[in-house]
C-alpha positions as CSV (number, residue, x, y, z in Angstrom):
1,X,75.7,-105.2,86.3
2,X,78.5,-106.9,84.6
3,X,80.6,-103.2,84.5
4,X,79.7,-102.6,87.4
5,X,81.5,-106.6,88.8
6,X,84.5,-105.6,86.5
7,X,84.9,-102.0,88.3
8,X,84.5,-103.9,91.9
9,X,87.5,-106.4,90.8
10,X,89.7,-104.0,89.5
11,X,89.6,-101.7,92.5
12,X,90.0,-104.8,94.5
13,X,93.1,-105.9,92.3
14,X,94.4,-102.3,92.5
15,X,93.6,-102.3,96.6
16,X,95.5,-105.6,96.8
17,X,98.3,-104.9,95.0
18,X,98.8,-101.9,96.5
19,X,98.9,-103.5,100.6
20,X,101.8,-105.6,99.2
21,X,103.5,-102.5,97.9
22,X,102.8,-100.4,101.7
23,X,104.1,-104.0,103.3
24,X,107.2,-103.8,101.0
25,X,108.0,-100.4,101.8
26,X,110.1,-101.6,104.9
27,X,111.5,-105.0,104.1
28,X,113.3,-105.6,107.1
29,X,110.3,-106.2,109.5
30,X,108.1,-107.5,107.1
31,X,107.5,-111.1,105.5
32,X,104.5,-111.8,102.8
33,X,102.8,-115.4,102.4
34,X,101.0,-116.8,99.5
35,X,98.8,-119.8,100.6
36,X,96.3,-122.0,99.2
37,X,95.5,-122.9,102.8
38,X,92.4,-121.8,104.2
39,X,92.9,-119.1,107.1
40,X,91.5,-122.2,110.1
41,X,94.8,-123.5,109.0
42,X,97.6,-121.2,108.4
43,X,96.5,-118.9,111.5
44,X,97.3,-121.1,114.2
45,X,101.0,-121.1,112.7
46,X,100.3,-117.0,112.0
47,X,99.5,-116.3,115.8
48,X,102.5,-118.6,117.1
49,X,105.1,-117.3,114.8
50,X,103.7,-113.8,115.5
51,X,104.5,-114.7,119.5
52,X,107.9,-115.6,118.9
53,X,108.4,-113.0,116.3
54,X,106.5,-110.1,117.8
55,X,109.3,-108.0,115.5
56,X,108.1,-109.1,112.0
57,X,104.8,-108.3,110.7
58,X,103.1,-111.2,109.2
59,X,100.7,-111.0,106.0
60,X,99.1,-114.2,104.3
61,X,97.3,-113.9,101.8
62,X,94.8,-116.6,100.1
63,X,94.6,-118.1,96.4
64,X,93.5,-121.6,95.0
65,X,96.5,-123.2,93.8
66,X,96.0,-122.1,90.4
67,X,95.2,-118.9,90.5
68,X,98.4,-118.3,92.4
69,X,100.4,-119.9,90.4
70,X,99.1,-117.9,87.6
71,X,99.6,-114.8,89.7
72,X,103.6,-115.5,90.6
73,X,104.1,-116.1,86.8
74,X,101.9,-112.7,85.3
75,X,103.2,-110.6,88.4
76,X,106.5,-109.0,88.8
77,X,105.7,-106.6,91.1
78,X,104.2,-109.0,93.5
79,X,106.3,-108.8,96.6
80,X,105.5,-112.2,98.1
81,X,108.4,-113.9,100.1
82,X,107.1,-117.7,100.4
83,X,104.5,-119.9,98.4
84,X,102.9,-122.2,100.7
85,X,100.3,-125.2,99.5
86,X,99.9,-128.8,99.2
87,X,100.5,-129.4,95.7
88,X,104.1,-131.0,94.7
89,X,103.5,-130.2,90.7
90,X,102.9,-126.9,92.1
91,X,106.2,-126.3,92.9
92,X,107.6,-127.9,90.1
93,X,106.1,-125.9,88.1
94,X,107.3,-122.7,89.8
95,X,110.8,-124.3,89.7
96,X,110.5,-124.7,86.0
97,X,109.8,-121.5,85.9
98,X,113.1,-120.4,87.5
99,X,110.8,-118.4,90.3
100,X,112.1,-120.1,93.2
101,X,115.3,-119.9,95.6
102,X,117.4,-122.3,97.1
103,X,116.8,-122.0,100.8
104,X,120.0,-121.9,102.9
105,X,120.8,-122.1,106.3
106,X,117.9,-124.3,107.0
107,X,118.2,-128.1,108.1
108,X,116.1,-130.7,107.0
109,X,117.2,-133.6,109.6
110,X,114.2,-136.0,108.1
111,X,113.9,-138.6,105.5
112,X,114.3,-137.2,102.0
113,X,112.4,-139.6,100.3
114,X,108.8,-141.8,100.9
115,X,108.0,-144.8,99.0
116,X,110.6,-143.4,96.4
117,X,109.4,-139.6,96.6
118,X,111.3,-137.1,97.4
119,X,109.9,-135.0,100.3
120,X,112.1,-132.1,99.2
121,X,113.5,-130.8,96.3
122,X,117.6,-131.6,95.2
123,X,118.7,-128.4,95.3
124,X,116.5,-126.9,98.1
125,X,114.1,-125.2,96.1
126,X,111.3,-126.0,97.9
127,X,111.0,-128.5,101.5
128,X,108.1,-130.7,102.8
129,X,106.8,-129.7,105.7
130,X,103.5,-132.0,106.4
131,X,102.4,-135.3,104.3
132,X,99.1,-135.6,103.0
133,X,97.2,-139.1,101.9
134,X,94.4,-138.5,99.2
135,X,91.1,-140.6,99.3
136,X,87.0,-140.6,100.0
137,X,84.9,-139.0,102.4
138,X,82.2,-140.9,103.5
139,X,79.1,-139.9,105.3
140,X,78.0,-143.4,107.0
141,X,74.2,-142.4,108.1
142,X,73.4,-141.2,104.8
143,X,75.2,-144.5,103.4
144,X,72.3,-146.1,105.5
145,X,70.1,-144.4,104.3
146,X,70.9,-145.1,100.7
147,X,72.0,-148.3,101.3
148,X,75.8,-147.6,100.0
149,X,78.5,-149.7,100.4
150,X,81.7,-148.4,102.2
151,X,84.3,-148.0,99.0
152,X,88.0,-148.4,99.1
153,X,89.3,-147.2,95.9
154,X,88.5,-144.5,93.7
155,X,87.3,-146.8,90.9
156,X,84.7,-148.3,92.9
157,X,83.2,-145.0,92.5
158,X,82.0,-145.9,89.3
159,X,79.9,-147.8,90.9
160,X,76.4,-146.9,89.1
161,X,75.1,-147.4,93.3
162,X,77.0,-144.1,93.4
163,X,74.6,-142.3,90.8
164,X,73.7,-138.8,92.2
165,X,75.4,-139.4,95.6
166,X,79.3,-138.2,94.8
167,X,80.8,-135.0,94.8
168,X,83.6,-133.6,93.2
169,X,85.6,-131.1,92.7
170,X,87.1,-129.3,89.5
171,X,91.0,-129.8,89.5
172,X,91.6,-126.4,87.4
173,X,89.7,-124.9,90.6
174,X,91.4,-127.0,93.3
175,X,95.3,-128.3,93.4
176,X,94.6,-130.7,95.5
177,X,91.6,-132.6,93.4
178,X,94.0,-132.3,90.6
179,X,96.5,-134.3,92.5
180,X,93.7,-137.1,92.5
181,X,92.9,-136.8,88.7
182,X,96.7,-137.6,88.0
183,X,96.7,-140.4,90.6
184,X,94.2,-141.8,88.9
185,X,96.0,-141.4,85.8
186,X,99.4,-142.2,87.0
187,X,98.0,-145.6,88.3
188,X,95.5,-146.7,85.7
189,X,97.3,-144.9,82.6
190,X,96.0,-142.2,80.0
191,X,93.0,-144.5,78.8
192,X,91.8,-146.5,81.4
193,X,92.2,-143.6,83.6
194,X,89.8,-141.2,82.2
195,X,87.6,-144.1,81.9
196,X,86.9,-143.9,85.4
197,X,87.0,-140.5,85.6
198,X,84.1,-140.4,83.0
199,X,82.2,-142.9,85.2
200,X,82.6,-141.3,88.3
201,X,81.4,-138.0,86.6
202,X,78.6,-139.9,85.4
203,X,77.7,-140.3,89.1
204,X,78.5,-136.7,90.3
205,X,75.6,-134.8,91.9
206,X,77.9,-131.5,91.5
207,X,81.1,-130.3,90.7
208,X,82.3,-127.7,93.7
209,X,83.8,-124.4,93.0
210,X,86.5,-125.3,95.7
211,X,87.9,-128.3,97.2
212,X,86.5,-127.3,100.4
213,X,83.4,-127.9,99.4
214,X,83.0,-131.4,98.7
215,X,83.9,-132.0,103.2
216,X,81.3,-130.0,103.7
217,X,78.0,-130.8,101.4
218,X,79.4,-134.6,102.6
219,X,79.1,-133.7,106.0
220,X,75.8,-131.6,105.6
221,X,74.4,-134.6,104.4
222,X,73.8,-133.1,100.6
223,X,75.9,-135.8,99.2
224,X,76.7,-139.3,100.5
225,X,80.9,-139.5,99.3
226,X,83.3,-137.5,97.7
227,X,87.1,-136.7,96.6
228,X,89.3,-135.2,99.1
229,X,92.1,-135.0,101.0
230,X,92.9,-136.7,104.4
231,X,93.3,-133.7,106.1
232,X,89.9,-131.3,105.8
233,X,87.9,-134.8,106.5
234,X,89.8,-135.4,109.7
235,X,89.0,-131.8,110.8
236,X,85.4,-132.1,111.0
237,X,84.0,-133.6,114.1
238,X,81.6,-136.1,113.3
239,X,81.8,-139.7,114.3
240,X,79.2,-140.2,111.3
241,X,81.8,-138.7,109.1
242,X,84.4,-141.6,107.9
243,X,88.1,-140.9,105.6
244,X,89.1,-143.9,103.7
245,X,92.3,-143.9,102.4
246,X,92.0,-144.6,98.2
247,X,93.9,-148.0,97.4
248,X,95.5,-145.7,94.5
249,X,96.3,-142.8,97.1
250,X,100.0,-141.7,97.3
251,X,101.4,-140.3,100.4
252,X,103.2,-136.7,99.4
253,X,104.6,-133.7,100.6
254,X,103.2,-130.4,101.1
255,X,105.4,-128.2,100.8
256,X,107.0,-124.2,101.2
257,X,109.2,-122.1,99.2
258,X,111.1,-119.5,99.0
259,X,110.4,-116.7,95.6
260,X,113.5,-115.2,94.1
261,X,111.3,-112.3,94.5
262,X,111.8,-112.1,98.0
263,X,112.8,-108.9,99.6
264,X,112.5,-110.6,103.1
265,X,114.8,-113.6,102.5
266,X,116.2,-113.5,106.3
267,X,112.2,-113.7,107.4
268,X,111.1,-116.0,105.2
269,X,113.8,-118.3,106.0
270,X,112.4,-118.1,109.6
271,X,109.5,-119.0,109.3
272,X,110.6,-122.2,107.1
273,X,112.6,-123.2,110.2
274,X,109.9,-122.4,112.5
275,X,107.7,-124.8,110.3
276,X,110.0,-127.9,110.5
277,X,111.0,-127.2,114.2
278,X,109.3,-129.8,116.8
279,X,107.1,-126.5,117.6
280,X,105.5,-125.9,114.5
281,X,105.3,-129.6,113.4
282,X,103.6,-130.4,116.7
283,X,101.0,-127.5,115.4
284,X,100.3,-129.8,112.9
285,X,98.7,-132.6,114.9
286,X,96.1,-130.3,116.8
287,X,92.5,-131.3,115.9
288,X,92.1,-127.8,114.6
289,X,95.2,-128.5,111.9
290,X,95.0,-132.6,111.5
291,X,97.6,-132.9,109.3
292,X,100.7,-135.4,109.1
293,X,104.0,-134.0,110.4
294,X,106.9,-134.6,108.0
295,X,108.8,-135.2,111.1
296,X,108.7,-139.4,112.0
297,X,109.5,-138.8,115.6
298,X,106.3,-137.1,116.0
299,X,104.1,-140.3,115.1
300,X,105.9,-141.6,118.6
301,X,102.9,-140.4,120.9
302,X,100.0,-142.2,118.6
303,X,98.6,-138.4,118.5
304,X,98.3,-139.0,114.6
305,X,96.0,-141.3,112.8
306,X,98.3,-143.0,110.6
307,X,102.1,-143.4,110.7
308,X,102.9,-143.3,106.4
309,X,106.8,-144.1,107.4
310,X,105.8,-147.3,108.8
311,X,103.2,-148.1,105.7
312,X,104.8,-151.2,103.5
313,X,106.4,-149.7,100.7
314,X,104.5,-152.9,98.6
315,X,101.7,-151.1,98.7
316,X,103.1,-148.0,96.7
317,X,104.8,-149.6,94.0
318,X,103.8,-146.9,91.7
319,X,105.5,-143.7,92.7
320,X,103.6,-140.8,91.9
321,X,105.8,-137.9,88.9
322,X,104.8,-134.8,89.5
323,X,107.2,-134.1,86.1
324,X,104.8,-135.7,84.0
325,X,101.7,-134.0,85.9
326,X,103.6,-130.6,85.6
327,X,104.2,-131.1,81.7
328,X,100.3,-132.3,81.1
329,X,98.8,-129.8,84.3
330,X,96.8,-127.2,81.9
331,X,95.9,-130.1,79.6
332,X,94.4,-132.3,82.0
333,X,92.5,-129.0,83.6
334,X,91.1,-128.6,80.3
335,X,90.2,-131.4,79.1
336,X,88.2,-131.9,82.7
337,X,86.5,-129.0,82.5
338,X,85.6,-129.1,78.8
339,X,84.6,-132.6,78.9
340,X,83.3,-132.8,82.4
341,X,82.4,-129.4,84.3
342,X,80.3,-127.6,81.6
343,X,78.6,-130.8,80.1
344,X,77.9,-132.1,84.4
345,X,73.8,-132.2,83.2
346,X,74.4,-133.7,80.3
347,X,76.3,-136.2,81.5
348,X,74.2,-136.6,84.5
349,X,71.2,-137.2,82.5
350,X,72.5,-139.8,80.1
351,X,74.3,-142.1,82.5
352,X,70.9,-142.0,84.4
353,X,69.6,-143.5,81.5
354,X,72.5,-146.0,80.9
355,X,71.3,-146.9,84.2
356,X,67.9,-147.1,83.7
357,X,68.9,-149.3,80.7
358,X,71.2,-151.7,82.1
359,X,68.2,-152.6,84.5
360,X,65.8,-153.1,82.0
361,X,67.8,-155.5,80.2
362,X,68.8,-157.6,82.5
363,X,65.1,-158.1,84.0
364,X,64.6,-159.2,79.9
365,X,66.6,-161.6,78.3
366,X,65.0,-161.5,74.7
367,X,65.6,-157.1,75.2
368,X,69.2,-157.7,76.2
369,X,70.3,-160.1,73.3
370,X,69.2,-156.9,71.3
371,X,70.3,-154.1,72.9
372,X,73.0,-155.1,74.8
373,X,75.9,-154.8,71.9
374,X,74.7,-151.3,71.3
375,X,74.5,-150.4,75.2
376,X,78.2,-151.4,75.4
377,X,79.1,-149.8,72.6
378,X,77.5,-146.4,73.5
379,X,79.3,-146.8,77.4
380,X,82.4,-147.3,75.6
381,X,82.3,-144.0,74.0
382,X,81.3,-142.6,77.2
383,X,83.9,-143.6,79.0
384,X,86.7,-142.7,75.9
385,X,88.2,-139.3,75.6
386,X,89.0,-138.6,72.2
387,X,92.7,-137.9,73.1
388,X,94.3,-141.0,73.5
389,X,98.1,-142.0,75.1
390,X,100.0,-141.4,72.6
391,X,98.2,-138.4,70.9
392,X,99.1,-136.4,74.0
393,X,102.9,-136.5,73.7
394,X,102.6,-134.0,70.8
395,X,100.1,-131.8,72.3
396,X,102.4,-131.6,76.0
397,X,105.7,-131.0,73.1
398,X,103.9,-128.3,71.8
399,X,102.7,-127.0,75.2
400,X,105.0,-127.4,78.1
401,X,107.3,-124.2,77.2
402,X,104.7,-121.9,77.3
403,X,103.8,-120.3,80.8
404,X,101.2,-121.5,82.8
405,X,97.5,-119.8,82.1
406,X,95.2,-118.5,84.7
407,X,91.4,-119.2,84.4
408,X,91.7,-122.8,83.0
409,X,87.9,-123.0,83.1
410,X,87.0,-120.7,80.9
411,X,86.3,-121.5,77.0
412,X,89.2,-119.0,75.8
413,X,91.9,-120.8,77.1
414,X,90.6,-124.3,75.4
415,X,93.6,-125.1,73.3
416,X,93.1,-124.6,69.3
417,X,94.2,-128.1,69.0
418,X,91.7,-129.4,71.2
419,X,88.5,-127.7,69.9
420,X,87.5,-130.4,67.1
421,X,88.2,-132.6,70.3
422,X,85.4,-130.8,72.0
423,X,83.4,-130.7,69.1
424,X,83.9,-134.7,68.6
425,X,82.9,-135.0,72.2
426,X,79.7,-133.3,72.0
427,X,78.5,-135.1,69.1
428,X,79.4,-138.2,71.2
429,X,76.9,-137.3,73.9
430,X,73.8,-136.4,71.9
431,X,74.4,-139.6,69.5
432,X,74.6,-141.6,72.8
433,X,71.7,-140.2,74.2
434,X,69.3,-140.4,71.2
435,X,70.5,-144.4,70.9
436,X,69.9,-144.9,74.6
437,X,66.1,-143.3,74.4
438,X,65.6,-145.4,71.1
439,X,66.5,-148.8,73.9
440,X,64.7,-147.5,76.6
441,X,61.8,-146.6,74.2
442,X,61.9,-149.9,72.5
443,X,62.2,-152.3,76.0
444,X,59.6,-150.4,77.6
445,X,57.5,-151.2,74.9
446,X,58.6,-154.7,75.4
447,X,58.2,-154.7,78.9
448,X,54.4,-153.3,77.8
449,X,53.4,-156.0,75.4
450,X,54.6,-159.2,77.9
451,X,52.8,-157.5,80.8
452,X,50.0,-157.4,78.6
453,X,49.6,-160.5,77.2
């Protein structure tokens, strides 16, 4: 079965690959798009531009943000024009890379900057088109039903209230929860922000394969809350179905470019300008699109949600480096998925019991003057990666000049240095898990001998 799954993706690769070379084969009327949009919204802007440029045929073509990133970097031969996503340490990455083109001949008549970052790049490399806010979906019957409070920042969703009722998303699978995982990080710092990372995994019901997926289990009702972005919770209509911009959330860019690559330059700069005009920003604000127009003239008619320009920049005092998330990107994918992703029922099962035994002692006071030292001592080293602030500055110096990898969640591409790391990290967990059923053990026995006496 397995050769049989390798023979179906290497035809499929081969098939692929050999589209873009038939679509290369006559450059002038021909213009290719990498996206990691999904097709509800990239082919509202392929039909329009295809109307007003009946002359050039149009091909877009669909990757997570990683895997296309890894694609533009292992591919030569690749013949995509324009890389089109939401991620700003995507692009960074590419420029770093020296894989992208200035774009010429294109104005960019609106601010360059939002609450100190930049909505395109110095030299043109890449543009914003559309801004995107990052926060929690929120599913308000099931919330009833559960009886969960409304949260309002991303570390209320440690919240042990949240315990089996939060979705996430893996950010080596999706750009745009990896975003979130450096907010996080960015605004709390290296330690305390994978302590609430930790937490919130703690109180995950599941870990998506794509971004998409965490919308749609909320709005199925499968989960209560989750991670996303503002603009695939605003698509769904719902009035059950509530975004809540996360107190640490950043407003950024997202964002097209033009690859050196290109063999369609003249097209591809077309369809950039068709993307900024009033036209295709005004595409932006249909219900079927919802996103932010980078274009502040546009928030005029009230036909958006929110207006980010008019937002007090007091509320974003920490501006948001996608240098430092570019230079620690396949680290903090790893470490996530390592850490998180493959131990997600392990850690499931052991913060229900950390749980369990916060309850027990504080319905017993003689139980808590024993245990609690220990049960504070065991949630500190669940909520502690062994990789602290400063220890990552040589691992990122060893790391940022090699190229970016492609399947980040796989055990091969766990760093050397990091696997006594791993190894560490599992010990940490079934140590932590035999001392919590030794407390629950011991105050249920407690619990026993009062009741019966």
């Amino acid at each position: 079965m397995q050769s049989l799954l390798r023979l179906v993706l290497i035809i499929s690769s081969v098939i692929f690959n050999f589209c873009w070379a038939v679509t290369d084969s006559s450059p002038d009327n021909k213009l290719n798009i990498l996206t990691s949009f999904p097709p509800a919204f990239y082919q509202p802007f392929q039909q329009l531009f295809s109307q007003l440029h009946p002359e050039i045929e149009l091909n877009i073509r669909n990757k997570k943000t990683t895997a296309g990133l890894s694609y533009l970097q292992r591919q030569t031969d690749h013949h995509i024009d324009i890389f089109w996503a939401s991620a700003p340490d995507a692009f960074d990455i590419l420029d770093q890379a020296e894989l992208l083109e200035e774009i010429k001949d294109t104005p960019f008549p609106f601010p360059t900057e939002l609450h100190g970052y930049p909505l395109k790049d110095i030299e043109n490399h890449y543009l914003g088109f559309a801004l995107s806010g990052y926060g929690i979906i929120f599913n308000q019957q099931y919330a009833r039903q559960h009886q969960l409070p409304a949260p309002q920042s991303w570390k209320d969703l440690t919240n042990p209230l949240y315990h089996s009722h939060l979705a996430l998303s893996s950010p080596s699978r999706s750009g745009t929860t990896h975003l979130m995982i450096e907010m996080i990080l960015q605004h709390y710092g290296w330690n305390e922000g994978w302590k609430i990372i930790l937490q919130m995994a703690g109180n995950a019901a599941t870990i998506t394969a794509r971004s998409y997926g965490v919308p749609e289990g909320v709005q199925q009702g499968r989960f209560g809350l989750g991670l996303t972005i503002d603009f695939l919770s605003r698509r769904i209509s719902n009035d059950e179905i509530e975004f809540i911009y996360a107190n640490e959330t950043r407003f950024l860019p997202a964002s097209i470019a033009l690859l050196k690559t290109s063999s369609n330059k003249s097209n591809a700069n077309l369809f950039i300008q068709f993307l900024l005009s009033r036209q295709g920003q005004e595409l932006l604000q249909t219900r079927k699109i919802s996103r932010l127009p980078i274009n502040p003239q546009l928030y005029a008619d009230n036909k958006s949600p929110l207006n980010p320009y008019s937002l007090k920049p007091a509320n974003f005092l920490k501006t948001f480096s996608a240098t430092e998330s570019r230079q620690r990107y396949q680290l903090v994918n790893t470490l996530f998925d390592h850490f998180i992703t493959f131990q997600l029922s392990t850690l499931q099962r052991i913060w229900k019991k950390v749980i369990e035994a916060e309850k027990i002692l504080n319905d017993n006071i003689e139980s808590k003057n024993k245990w609690q030292p220990q049960l504070e001592a065991i949630r500190n080293q669940l909520t502690t990666i062994p990789l602290n602030a400063e220890q990552i500055n040589n691992v990122i110096t060893l790391r940022k000049s090699k190229p970016l990898n492609s399947n980040f969640s796989t055990p091969g591409f766990l760093p050397s240095t990091l696997t006594p790391l791993k190894s560490t990290w599992l010990s940490t967990l079934v140590d932590a898990e035999k001392s919590l059923q030794e407390i629950l053990t011991d105050t249920l026995q407690v619990k026993t001998s009062v009741h019966i006496n």
